[in-house]
N, C-alpha and C positions, 0 to 999 in steps of 0.2 A: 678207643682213644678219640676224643673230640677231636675237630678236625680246628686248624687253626682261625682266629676271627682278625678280618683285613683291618689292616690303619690304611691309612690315607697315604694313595695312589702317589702324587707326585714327592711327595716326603723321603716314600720306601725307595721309589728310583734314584732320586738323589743318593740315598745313603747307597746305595749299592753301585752308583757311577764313583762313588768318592774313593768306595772298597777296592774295586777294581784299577782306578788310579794311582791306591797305595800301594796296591801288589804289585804291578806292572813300576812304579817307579825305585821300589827295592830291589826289580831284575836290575832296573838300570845302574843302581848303586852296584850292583855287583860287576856290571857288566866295565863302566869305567874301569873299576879297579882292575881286572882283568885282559881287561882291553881286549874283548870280544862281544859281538854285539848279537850272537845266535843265540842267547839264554833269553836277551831281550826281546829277541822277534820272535821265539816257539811261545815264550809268555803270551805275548800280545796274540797273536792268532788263538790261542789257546782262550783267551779271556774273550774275544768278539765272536768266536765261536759258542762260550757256555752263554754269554749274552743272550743269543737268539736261539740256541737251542734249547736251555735253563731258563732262564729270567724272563725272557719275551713270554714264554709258554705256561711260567710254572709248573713246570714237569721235568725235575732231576732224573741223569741218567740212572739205569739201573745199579743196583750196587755190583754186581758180577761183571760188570762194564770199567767198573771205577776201582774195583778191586786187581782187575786185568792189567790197566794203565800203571796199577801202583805199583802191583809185580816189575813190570816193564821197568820202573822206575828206579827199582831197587838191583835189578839186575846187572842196569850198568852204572850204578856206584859200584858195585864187586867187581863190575868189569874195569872200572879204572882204577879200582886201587889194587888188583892183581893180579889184571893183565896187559892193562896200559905199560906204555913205555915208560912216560915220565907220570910221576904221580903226587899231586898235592893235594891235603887234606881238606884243605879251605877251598879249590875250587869243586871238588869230589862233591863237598857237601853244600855248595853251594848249590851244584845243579840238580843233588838230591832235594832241597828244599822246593827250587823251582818245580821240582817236578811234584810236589807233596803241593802247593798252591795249585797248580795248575786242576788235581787230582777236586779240591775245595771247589776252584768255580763250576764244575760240575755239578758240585750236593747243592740240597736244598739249605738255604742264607739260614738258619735257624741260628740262634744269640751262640752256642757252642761253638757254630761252623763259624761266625763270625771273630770269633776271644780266637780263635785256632789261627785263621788268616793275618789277626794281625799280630802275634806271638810270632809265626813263622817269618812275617814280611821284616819283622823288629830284630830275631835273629841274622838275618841275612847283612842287616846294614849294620850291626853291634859286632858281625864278625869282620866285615871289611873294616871296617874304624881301626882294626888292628893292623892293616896292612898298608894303609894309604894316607898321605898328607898332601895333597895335589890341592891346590886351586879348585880345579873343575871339580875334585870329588865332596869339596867342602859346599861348593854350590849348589850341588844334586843332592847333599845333605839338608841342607837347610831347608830347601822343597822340600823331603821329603819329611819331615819333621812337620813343617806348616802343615801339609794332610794328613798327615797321623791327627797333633790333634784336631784339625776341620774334621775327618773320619770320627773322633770321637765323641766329638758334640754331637753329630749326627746321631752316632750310635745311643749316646744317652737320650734323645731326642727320641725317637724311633721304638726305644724301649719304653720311654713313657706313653707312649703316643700306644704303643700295645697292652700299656696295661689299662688306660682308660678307656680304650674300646671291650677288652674282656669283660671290666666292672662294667661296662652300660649293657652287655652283652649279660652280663649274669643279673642286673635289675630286668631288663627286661624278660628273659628265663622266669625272674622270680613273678614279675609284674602276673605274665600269662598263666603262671600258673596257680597265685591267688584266682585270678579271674576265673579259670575253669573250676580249682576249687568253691567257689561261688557259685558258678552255674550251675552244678552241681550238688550243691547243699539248697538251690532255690528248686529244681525239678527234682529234689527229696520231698521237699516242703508241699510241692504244687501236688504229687502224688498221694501224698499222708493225708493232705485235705479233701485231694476226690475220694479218697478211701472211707475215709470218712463220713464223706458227704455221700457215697452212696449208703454207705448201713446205715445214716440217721433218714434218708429216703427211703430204705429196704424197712426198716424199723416202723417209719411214719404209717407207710403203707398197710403194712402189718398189723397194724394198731385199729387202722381204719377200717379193714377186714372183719378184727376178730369185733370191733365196735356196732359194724354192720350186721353181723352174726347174731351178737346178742340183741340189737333190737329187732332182728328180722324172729330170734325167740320169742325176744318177749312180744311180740306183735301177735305171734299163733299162739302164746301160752293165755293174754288177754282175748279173743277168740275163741280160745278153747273157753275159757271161764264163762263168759256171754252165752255160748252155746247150751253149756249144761244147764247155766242157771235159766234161760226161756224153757228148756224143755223140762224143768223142774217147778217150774211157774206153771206149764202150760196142765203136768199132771195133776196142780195141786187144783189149778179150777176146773178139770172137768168134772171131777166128783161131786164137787160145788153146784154144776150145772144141772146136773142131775138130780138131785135133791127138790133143784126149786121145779126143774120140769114135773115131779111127781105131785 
């Protein structure tokens, strides 16, 4: 699996301060309604925690770590809904949700982990909507509405900003690897020519050899010719000589 390719540093912060302020203000919608302010402060620790331990680092906790927490999570929703004393569904699963967000700013921000965070954070405040008409909880709404969509610009933002890094990330992939296929098709070429350049060198030579050969023949076969014919001259006059000496 390719490993992921960065967008731009302060862009990704942003969207992930926006994230964390949509989640963190959905404890809050819960929390008015409820009129308890402990969902909102385990959130909040919970998020400046995966902060510096997640996001600073980029290095999500382990999943056995996160799967641990989840367990935890789910054990006391069973536990309030029966063994608690008094028991209501809507705050049961409100804090079941809190604690399913909390479980998110752990993972790695991936576009999934992101669609999941704000679906949860959306449920939390489309369930209270059901139970409160307060003043203050209409004002904490309207906040928390503004960051949703400020969070989604962002997020459409963030996603383009990732796919234009990929496509420059895959021209360039492609760029280098023309270029080595060229480099490669030229030290084909530069090879085929010494190859060649030495047997038409090995050939030349060769040529010059057997050229040298034959005239170094025909130099003794002329030689030889010269040879016989003086000493077939030289018999034909002594006879000759002889003659006149008598």
């Amino acid at each position: 699996m390719a490993a992921p390719v960065p967008v731009n540093f302060s862009a990704d912060r942003r969207f992930l301060v926006a994230l964390y302020v949509l989640a963190l203000l959905s404890s809050a919608v819960f929390c008015v309604l409820h009129e308890n302010i402990t969902p909102l402060v385990v959130a909040t620790a919970g998020g400046i925690i995966a902060w510096f331990v997640v996001d600073s680092r980029g290095k999500p906790l382990p999943k056995w770590a996160i799967n641990t927490f989840l367990v935890l999570v789910s054990g006391n929703f069973f536990y309030e809904a029966y063994v608690g004393e008094t028991f209501n569904l809507m705050t049961s699963l409100g804090h079941f949700i809190v604690g399913l967000l909390m479980c998110k700013f752990f993972e790695r921000k991936t576009p999934r982990d992101v669609a999941q965070i704000l679906i949860l954070s959306l449920l939390i405040v489309v369930a209270s909507t059901m139970y409160s008409s307060s003043i203050s909880f209409a004002l904490v709404l309207v906040i928390y509405f503004g960051a949703l969509v400020y969070t989604v610009i962002l997020m459409n933002l963030r996603m383009q900003a990732q796919v234009q890094a990929e496509e420059a990330e895959r021209l360039r992939e492609q760029a280098e690897a023309e270029a080595a296929a060229r480099q490669q098709a030229e030290d084909v070429i530069i090879d085929v020519g010494a190859e060649q350049s030495a047997r038409l060198k090995a050939a030349r030579a060769k040529e010059a050899e057997l050229a040298r050969q034959e005239a170094e023949l025909l130099a003794g076969s002329k030689a030889s010719d010269k040879t016989g014919k003086a000493a077939s001259d030289k018999k034909q006059t002594t006879p000759a000589a002889k003659k006149k000496h008598k």
